[in-house]
TIRO-400002 format. One record per residue (C-alpha): residue number from 1; residue in three letters; x negated, y negated, z negated. Coordinates in nm, 3 decimals. Each point is the difference from the previous one (the first is absolute). Layout:
N
{num=NUM; residu=ALA; xx=X; yy=Y; zz=Z}
...
% end
This chain:
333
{num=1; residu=UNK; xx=-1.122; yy=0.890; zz=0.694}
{num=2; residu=UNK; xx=0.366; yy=-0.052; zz=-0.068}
{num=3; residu=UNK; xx=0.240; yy=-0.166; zz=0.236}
{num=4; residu=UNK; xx=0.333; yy=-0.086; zz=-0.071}
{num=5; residu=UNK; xx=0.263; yy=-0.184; zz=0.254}
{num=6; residu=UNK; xx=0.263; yy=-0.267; zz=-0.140}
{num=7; residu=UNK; xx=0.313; yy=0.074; zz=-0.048}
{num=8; residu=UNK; xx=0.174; yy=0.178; zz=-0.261}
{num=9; residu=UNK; xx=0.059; yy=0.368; zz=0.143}
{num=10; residu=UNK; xx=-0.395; yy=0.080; zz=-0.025}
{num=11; residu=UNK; xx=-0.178; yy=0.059; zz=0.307}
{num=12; residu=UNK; xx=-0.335; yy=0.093; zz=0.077}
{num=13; residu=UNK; xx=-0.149; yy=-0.344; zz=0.230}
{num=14; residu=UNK; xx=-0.025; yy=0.047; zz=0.318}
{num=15; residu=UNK; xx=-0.330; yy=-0.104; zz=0.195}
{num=16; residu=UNK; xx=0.083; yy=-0.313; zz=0.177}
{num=17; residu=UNK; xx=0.151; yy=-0.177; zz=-0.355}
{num=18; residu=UNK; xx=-0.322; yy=0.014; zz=-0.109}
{num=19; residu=UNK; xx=-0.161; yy=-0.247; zz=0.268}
{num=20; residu=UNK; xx=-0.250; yy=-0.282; zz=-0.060}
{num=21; residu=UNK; xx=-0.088; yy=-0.196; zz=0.281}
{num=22; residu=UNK; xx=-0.335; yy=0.060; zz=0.227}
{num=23; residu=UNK; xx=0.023; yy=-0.365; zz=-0.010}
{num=24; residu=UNK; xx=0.021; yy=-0.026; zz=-0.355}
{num=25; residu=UNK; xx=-0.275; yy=0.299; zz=-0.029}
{num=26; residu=UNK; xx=-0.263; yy=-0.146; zz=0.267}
{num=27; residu=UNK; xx=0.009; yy=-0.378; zz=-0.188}
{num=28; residu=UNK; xx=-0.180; yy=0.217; zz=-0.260}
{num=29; residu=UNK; xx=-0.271; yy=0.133; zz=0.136}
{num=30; residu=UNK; xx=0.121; yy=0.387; zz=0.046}
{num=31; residu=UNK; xx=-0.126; yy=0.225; zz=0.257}
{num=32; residu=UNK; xx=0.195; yy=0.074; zz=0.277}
{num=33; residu=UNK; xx=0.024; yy=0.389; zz=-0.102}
{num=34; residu=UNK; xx=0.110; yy=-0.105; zz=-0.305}
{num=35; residu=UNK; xx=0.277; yy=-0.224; zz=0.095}
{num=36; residu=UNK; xx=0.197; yy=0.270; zz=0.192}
{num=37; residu=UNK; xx=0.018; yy=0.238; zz=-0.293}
{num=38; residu=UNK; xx=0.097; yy=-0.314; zz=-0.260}
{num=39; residu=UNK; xx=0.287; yy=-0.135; zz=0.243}
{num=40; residu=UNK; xx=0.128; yy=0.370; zz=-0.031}
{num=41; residu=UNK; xx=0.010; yy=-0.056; zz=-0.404}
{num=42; residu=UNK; xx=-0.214; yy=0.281; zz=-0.060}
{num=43; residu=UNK; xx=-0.276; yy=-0.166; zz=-0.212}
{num=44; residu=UNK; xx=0.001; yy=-0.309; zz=-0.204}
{num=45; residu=UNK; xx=-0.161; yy=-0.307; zz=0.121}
{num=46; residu=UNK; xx=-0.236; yy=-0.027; zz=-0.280}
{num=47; residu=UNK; xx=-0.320; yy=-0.195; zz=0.164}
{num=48; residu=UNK; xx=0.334; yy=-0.228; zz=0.120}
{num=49; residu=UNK; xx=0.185; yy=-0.059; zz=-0.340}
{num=50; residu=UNK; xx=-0.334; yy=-0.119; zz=-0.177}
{num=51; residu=UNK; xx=-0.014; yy=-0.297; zz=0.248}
{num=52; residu=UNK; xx=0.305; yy=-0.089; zz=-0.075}
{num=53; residu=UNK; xx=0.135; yy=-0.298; zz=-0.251}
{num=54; residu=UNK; xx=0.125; yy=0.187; zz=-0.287}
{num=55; residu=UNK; xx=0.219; yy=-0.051; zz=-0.307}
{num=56; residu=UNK; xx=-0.111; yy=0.162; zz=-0.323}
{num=57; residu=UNK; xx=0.315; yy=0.152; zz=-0.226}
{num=58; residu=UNK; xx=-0.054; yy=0.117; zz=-0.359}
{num=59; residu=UNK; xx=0.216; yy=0.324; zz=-0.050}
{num=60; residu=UNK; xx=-0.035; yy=0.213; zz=-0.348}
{num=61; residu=UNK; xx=-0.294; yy=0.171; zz=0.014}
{num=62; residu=UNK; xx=-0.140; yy=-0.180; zz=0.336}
{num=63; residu=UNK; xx=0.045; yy=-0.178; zz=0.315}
{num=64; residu=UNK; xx=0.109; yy=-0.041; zz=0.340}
{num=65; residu=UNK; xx=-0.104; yy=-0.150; zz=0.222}
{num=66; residu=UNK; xx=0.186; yy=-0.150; zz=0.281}
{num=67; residu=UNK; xx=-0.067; yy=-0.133; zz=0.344}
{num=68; residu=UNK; xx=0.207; yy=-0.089; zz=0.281}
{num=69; residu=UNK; xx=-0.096; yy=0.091; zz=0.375}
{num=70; residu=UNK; xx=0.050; yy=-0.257; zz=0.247}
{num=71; residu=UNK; xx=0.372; yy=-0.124; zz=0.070}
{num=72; residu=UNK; xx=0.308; yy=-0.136; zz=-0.109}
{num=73; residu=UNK; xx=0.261; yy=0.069; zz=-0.247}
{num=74; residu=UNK; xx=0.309; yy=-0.208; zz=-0.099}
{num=75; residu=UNK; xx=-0.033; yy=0.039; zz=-0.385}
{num=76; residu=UNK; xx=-0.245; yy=-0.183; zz=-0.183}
{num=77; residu=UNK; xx=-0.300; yy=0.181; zz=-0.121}
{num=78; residu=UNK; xx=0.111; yy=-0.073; zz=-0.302}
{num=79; residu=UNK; xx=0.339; yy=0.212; zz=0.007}
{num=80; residu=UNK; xx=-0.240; yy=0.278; zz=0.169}
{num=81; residu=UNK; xx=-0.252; yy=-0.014; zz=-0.293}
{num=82; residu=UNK; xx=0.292; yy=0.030; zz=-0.233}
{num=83; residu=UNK; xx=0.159; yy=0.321; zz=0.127}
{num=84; residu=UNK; xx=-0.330; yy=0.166; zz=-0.037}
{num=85; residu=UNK; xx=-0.034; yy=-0.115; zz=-0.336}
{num=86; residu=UNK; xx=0.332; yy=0.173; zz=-0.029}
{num=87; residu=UNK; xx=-0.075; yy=0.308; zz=0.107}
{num=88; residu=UNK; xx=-0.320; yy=0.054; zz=-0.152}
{num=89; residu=UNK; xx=0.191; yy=-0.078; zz=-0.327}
{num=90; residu=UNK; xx=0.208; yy=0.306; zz=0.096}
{num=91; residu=UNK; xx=-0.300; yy=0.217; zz=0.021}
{num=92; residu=UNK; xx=-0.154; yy=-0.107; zz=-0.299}
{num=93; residu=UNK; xx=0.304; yy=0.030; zz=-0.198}
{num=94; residu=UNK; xx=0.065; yy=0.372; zz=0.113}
{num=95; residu=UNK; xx=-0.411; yy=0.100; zz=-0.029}
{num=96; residu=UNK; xx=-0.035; yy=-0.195; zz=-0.333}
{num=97; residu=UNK; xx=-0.273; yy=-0.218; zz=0.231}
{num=98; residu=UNK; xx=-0.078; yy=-0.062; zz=0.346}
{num=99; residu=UNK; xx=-0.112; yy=0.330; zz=0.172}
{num=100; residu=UNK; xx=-0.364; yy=-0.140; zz=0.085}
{num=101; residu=UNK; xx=-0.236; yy=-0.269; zz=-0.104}
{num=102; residu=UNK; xx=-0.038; yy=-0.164; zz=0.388}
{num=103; residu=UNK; xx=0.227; yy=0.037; zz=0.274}
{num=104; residu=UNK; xx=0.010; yy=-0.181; zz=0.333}
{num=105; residu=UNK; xx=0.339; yy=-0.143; zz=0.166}
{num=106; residu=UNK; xx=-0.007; yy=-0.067; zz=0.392}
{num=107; residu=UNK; xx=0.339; yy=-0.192; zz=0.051}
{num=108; residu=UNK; xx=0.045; yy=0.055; zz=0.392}
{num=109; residu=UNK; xx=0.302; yy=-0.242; zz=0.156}
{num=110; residu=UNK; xx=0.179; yy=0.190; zz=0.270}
{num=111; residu=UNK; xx=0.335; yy=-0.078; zz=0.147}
{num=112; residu=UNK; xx=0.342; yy=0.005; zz=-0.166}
{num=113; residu=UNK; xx=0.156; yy=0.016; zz=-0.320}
{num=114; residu=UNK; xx=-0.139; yy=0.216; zz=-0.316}
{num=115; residu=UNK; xx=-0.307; yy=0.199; zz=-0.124}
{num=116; residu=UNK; xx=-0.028; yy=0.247; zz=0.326}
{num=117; residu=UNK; xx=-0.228; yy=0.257; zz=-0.201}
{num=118; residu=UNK; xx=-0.348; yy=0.012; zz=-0.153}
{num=119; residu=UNK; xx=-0.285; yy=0.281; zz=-0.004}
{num=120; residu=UNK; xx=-0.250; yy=0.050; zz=-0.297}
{num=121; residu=UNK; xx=-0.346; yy=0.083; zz=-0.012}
{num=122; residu=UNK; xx=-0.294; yy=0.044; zz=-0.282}
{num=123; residu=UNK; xx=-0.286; yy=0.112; zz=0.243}
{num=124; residu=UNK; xx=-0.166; yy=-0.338; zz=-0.063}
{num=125; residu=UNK; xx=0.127; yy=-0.102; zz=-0.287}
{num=126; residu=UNK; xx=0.408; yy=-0.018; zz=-0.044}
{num=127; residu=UNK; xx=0.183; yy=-0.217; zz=0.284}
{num=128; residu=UNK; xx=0.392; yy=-0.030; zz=0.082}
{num=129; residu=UNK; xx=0.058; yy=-0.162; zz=0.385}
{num=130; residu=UNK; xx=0.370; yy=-0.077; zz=0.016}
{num=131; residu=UNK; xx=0.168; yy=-0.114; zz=0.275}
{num=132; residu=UNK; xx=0.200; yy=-0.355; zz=-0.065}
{num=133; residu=UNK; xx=0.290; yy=-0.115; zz=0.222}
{num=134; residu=UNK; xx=-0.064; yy=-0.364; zz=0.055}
{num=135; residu=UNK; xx=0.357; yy=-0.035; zz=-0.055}
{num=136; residu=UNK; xx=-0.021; yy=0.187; zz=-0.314}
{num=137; residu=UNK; xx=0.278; yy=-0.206; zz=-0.214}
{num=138; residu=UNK; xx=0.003; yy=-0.019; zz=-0.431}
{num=139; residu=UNK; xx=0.267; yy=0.231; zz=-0.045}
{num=140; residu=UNK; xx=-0.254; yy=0.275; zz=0.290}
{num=141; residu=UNK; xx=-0.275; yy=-0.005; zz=-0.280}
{num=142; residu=UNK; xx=0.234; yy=0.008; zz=-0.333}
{num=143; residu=UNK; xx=0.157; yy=0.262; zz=0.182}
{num=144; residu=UNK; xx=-0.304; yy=0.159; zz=0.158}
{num=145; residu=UNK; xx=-0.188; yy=0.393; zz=-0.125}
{num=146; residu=UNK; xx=-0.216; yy=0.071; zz=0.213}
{num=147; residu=UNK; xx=-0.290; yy=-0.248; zz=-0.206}
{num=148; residu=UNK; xx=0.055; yy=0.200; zz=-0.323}
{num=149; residu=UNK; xx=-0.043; yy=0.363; zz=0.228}
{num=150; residu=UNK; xx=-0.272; yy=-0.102; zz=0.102}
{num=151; residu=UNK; xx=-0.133; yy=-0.111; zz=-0.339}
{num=152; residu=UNK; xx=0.112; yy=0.351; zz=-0.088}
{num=153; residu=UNK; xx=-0.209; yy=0.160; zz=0.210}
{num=154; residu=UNK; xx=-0.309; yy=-0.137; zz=-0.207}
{num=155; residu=UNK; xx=0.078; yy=0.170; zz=-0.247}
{num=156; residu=UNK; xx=-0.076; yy=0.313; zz=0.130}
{num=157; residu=UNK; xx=-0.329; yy=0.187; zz=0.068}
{num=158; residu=UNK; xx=-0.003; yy=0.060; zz=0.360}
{num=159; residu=UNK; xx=0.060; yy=0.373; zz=0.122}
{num=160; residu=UNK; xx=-0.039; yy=0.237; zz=0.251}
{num=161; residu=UNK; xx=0.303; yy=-0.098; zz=0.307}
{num=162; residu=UNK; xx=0.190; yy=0.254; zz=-0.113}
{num=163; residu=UNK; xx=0.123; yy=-0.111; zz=-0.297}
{num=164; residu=UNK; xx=0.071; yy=-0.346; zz=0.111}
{num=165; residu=UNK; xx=0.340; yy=0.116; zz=-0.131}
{num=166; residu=UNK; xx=-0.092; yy=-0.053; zz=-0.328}
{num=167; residu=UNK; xx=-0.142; yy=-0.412; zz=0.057}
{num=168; residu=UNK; xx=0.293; yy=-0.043; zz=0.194}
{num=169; residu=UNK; xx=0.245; yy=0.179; zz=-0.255}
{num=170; residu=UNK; xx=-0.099; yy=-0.204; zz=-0.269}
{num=171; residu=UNK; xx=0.011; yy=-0.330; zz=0.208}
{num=172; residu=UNK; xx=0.320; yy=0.092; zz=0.102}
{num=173; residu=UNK; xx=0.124; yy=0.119; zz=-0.356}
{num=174; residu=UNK; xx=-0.240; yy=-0.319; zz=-0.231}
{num=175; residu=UNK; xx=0.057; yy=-0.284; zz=0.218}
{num=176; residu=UNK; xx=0.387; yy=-0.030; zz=-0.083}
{num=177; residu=UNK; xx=-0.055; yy=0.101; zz=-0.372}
{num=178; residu=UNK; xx=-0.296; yy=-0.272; zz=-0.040}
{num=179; residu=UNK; xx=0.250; yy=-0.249; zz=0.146}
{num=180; residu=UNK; xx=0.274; yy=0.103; zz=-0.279}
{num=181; residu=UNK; xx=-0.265; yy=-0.050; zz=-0.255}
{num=182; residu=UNK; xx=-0.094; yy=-0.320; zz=0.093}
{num=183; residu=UNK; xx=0.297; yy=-0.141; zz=0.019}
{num=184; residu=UNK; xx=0.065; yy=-0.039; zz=0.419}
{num=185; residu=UNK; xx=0.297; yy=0.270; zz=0.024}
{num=186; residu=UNK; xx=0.284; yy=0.168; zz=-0.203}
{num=187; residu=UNK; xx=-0.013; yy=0.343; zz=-0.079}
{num=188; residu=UNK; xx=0.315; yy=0.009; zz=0.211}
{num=189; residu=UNK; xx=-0.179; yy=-0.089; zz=0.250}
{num=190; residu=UNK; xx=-0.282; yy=0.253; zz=0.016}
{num=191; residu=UNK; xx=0.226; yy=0.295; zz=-0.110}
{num=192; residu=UNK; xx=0.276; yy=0.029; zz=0.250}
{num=193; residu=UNK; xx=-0.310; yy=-0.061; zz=0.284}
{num=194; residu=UNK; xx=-0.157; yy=0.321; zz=-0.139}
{num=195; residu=UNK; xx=0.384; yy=0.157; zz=0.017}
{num=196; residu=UNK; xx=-0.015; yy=-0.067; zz=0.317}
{num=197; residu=UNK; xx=-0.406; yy=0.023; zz=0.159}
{num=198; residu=UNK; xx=-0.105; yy=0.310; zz=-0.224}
{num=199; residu=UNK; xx=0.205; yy=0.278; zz=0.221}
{num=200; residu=UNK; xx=-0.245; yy=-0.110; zz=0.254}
{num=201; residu=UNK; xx=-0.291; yy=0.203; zz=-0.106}
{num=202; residu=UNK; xx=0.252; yy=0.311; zz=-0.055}
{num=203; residu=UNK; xx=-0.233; yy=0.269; zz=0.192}
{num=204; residu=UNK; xx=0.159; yy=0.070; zz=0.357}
{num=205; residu=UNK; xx=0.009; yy=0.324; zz=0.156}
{num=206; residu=UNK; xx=-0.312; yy=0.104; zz=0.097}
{num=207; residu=UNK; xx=-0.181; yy=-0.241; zz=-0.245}
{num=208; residu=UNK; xx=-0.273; yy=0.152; zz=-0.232}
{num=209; residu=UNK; xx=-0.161; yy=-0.152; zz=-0.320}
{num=210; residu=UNK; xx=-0.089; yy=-0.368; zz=-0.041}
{num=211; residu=UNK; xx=-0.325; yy=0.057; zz=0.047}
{num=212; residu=UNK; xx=0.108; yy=0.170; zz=0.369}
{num=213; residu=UNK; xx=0.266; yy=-0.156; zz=0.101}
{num=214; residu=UNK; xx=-0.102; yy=-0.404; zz=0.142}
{num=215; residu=UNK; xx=0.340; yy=-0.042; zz=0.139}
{num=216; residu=UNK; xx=0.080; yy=-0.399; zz=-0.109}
{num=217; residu=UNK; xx=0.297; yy=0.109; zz=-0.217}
{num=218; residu=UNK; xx=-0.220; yy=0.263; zz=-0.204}
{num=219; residu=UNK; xx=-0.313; yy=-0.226; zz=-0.046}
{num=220; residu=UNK; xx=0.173; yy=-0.328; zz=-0.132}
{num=221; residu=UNK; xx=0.331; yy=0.107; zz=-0.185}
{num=222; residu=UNK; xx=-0.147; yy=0.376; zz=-0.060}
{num=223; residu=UNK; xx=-0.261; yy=-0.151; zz=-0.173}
{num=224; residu=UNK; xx=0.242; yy=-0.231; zz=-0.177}
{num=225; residu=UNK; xx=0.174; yy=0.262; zz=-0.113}
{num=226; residu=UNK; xx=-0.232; yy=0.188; zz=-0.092}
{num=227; residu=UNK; xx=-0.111; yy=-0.313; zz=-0.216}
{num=228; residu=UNK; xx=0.343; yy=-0.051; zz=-0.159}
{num=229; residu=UNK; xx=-0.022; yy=0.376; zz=-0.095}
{num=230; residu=UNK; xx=-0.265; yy=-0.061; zz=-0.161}
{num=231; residu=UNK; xx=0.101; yy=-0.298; zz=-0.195}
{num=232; residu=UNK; xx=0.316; yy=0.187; zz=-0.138}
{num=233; residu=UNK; xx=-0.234; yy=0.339; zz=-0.085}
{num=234; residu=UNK; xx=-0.217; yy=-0.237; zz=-0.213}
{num=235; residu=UNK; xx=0.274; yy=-0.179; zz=-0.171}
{num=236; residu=UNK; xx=0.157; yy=0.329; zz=-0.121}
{num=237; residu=UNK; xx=-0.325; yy=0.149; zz=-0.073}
{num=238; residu=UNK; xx=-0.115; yy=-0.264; zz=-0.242}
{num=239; residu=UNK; xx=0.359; yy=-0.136; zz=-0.140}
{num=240; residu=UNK; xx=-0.022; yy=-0.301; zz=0.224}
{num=241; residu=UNK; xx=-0.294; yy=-0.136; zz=-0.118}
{num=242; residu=UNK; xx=-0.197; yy=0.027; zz=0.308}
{num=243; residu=UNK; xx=0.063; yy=-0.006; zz=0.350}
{num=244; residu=UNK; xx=-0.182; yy=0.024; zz=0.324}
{num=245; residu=UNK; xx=-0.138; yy=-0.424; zz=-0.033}
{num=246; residu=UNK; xx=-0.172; yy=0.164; zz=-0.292}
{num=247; residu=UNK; xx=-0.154; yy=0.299; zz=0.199}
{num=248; residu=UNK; xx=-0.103; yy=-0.261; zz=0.257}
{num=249; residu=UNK; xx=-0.122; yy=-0.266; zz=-0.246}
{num=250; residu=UNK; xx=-0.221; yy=0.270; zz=-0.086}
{num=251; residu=UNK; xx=-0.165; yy=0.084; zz=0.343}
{num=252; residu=UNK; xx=-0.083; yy=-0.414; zz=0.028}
{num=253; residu=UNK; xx=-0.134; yy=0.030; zz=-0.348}
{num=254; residu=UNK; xx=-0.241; yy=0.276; zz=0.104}
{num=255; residu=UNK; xx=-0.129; yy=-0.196; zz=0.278}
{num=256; residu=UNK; xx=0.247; yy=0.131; zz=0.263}
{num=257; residu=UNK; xx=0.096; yy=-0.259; zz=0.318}
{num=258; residu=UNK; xx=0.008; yy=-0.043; zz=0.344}
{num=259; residu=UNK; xx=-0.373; yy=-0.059; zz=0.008}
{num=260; residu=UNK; xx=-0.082; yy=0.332; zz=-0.115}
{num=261; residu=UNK; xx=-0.006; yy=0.363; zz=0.206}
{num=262; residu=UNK; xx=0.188; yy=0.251; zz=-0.267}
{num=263; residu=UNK; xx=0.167; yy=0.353; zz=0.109}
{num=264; residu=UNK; xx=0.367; yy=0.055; zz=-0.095}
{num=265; residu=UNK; xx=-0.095; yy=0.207; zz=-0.254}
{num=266; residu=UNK; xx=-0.161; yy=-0.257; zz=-0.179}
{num=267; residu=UNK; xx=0.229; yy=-0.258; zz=0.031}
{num=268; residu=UNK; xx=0.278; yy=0.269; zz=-0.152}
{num=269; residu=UNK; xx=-0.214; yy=0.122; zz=-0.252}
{num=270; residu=UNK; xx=-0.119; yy=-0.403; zz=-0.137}
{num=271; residu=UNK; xx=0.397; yy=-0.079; zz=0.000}
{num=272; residu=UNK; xx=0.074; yy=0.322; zz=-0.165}
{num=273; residu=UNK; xx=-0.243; yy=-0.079; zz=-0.286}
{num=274; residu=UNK; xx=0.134; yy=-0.328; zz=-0.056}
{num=275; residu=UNK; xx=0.352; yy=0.140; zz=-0.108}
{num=276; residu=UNK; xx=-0.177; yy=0.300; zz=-0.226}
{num=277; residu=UNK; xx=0.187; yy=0.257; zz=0.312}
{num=278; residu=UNK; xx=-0.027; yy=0.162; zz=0.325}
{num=279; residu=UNK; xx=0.298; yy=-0.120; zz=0.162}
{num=280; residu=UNK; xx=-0.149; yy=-0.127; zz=0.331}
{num=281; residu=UNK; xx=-0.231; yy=0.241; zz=0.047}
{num=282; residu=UNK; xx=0.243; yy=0.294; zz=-0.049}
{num=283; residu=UNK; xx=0.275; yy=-0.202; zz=0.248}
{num=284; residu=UNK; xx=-0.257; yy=-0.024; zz=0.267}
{num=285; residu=UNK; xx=-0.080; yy=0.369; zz=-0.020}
{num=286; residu=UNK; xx=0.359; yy=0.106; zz=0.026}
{num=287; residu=UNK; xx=0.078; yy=-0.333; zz=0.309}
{num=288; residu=UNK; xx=-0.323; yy=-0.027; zz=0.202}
{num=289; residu=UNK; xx=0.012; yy=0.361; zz=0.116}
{num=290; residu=UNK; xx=0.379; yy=0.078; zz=0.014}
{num=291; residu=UNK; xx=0.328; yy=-0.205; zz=0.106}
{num=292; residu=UNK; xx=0.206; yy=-0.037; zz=-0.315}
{num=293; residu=UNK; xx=0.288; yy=-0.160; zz=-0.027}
{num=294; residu=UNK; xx=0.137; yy=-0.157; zz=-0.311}
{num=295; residu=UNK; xx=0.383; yy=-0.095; zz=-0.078}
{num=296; residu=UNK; xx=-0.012; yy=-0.375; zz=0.009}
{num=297; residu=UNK; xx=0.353; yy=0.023; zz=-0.022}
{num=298; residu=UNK; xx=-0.016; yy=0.145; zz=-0.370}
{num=299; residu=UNK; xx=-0.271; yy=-0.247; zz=-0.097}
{num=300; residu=UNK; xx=0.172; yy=-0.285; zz=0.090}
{num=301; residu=UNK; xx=0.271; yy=0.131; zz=-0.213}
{num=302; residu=UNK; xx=-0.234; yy=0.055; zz=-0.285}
{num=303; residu=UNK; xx=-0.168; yy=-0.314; zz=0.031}
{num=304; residu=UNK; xx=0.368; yy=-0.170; zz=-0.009}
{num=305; residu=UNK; xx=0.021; yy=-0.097; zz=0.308}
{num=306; residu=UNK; xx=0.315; yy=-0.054; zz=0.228}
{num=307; residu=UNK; xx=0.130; yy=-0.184; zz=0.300}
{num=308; residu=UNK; xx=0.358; yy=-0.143; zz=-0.025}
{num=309; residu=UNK; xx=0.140; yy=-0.226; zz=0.265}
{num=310; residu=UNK; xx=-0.331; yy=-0.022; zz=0.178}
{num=311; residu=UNK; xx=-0.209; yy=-0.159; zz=-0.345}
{num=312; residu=UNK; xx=-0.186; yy=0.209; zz=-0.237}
{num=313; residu=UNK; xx=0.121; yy=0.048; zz=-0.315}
{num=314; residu=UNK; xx=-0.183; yy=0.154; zz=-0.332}
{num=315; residu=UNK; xx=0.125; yy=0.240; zz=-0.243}
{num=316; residu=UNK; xx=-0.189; yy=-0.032; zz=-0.328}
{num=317; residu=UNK; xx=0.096; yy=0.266; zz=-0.161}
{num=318; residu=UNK; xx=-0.131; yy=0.261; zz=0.294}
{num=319; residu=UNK; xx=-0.303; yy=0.182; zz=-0.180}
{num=320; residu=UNK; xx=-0.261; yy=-0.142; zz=0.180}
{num=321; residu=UNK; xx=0.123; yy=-0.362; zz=0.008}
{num=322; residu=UNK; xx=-0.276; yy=-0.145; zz=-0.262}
{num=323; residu=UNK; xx=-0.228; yy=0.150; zz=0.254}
{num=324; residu=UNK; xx=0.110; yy=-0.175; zz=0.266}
{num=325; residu=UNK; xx=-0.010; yy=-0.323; zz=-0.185}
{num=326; residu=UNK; xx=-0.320; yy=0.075; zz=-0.122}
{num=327; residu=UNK; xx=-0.147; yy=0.013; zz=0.334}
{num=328; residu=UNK; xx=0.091; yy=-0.354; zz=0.082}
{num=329; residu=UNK; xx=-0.127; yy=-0.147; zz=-0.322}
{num=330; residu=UNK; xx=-0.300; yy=-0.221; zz=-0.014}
{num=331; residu=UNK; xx=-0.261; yy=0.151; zz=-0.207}
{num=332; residu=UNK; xx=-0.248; yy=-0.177; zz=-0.259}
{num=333; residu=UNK; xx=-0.337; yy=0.010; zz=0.167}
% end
C-alpha cells in the first residue's frame, strides 16, 4: 500500500485524509468491524467499489475503471474523467504502456480545493482511492500529480516496508518526467523543482542507509535521488541510449507490478537486465546500508543547469546536457 498526500512538497498521508464515511460504508452492506478500519484508510473498500456505477476507460495496454463514492463535486464528471485520461497518458507514455491490465479508481469528494492525496493498493487486484476536493477547479486537475504517483506506484512490485523508499523515489522522481513526456510541463519546469526538492533527501546527521533511515526526507527525495543517479549512471554507461524508463520498462515486461510480491533484489536485478548492466543493484549496495552523499551541486553543473534571477537556465554545452535532455524525451514504445 502506497499513500501519497496532495500537494507538491511530498508527504506521506496522514490517517484522517484518508476517510470514507461510516455512512457511506454501512449503505453497503459492510460489517461494523470493518467500517472502523476503512474510515481510517487502511484497506480499500473493495466489496464497496464493485456496487458502485462505474465508468470503463481504455488506457494502452488496459483499463480503469472508475467509480465515484457518494457526493458532490463542482466539475462535471466529464472534466474529472478527462484529467484521468491525462494522467494515465503520462504513465503510459513513460512505461511504453499502462503499468497493469485492470486497475480500480475510487474518486472520494472531500472538502476544499485540489486532489488532497491518494493511496495504492494491488492486494485484490490494483486500486487507486484519491481524495477529490468538491471544489476541485480545471486548472486543480491540469495542474494536479498526485494521480500520475499514484499510477506510478503500479508499476512496481510491492516490497518489504523498508524499501518503500524506492516506490516512493521513483514516484517522486517519474511522475514529473512522465508529465514532460507527455506534453503537460516544460522541462523548465520540472528541473529547477528538482534544484530545489532534491537536497531534501541529503542524509542528516545521524541518518543511516536508505534502506534504514524512514525519515520523510530520506524515503521520498532519497529515493529520488537515488533514482536520478541512476538515470545519469545508465546514460553514460551505454552512450545515452538507455536510461532508467528502459530498466523499468523492463521489470513491467517481465511481469513486474503492484499486484505482485517481489524482493528488492529482484526488482534491481530485472531493471538491471533490461539495460545489459548492474547499475541499480550495485547503487543499492553502496545506499541502502550507508549514508552517502552525492554533490548535487556538481551535477547540476554537469547536467547544464543554472539559476539566474530566480529562473532556470540551461547550458548546452555542459557535458552532460544531451543527458539531461534525453531524460525528458518521449520515447517510441
Amino acid at each position: 500500500m502506497k499513500t501519497t498526500a496532495g500537494f507538491r512538497g511530498i508527504v506521506a498521508c496522514a490517517a484522517s485524509c484518508a476517510v470514507l464515511t461510516l455512512a457511506f460504508l454501512a449503505a453497503f452492506g459492510l460489517r461494523a468491524e470493518a467500517q472502523s478500519e476503512l474510515a481510517r484508510g487502511s484497506r480499500m473498500p473493495y466489496d464497496a467499489f464493485d456496487r458502485l456505477p462505474k465508468t470503463d476507460i481504455e488506457v494502452p495496454g488496459g483499463a480503469i475503471h472508475v467509480a465515484f463514492a457518494p457526493g458532490e463535486v463542482v466539475l462535471p464528471k466529464e472534466k474529472i474523467l478527462d484529467w484521468v485520461k491525462t494522467s494515465a497518458k503520462a504513465v503510459s507514455t513513460y512505461y511504453g504502456r499502462f503499468p497493469v491490465n485492470s486497475v480500480k479508481l475510487l474518486l472520494v469528494p472531500v472538502d476544499g480545493p485540489r486532489v488532497r492525496g491518494g493511496t495504492t493498493w494491488g492486494y485484490r487486484g490494483a486500486a487507486i482511492r484519491v481524495l477529490l476536493g468538491r471544489e476541485s477547479s480545471a486548472d486543480d486537475l491540469r495542474n494536479d500529480w498526485v494521480l500520475v504517483h499514484e499510477m506510478v506506484h503500479l508499476a512496481l512490485p510491492d516490497m518489504e516496508e523498508r524499501y518503500n523508499w524506492l516506490s516512493e523515489g521513483l514516484a517522486v522522481y517519474v511522475e514529473p518526467i512522465a508529465r514532460v513526456q507527455a506534453g503537460d510541463l516544460t522541462a523548465s519546469e520540472i528541473w529547477q523543482a528538482m534544484m530545489r526538492d532534491m537536497p531534501k533527501g541529503l542524509p542528516q546527521a545521524g541518518d543511516e542507509g536508505l534502506d534504514i533511515s524512514d525519515t520523510w526526507g530520506r524515503k521520498y527525495w532519497g529515493g529520488a535521488m537515488f533514482c536520478l543517479m541512476a538515470d545519469v549512471e545508465i546514460r553514460k554507461a551505454t552512450g545515452n541510449r538507455l536510461g532508467l524508463q528502459d530498466a523499468m520498462r523492463g521489470v513491467i515486461a517481465a511481469g513486474g507490478n503492484h499486484e505482485v510480491d517481489w524482493p528488492i533484489e529482484r526488482i534491481l536485478a530485472t531493471a538491471d537486465k533490461a539495460v545489459g548492466l548492474q547499475v541499480l543493484t550495485r547503487l543499492h549496495n553502496e545506499w541502502g546500508a550507508k549514508p552517502v552523499t552525492p554533490d548535487l551541486d556538481a551535477l547540476w553543473r554537469d547536467l547544464g543547469l543554472g539559476i539566474q534571477n530566480g529562473s532556470l537556465v540551461f547550458d548546452d554545452t555542459a557535458p552532460l546536457a544531451a543527458i539531461r535532455a534525453a531524460i525528458t524525451q518521449a520515447r517510441a514504445k
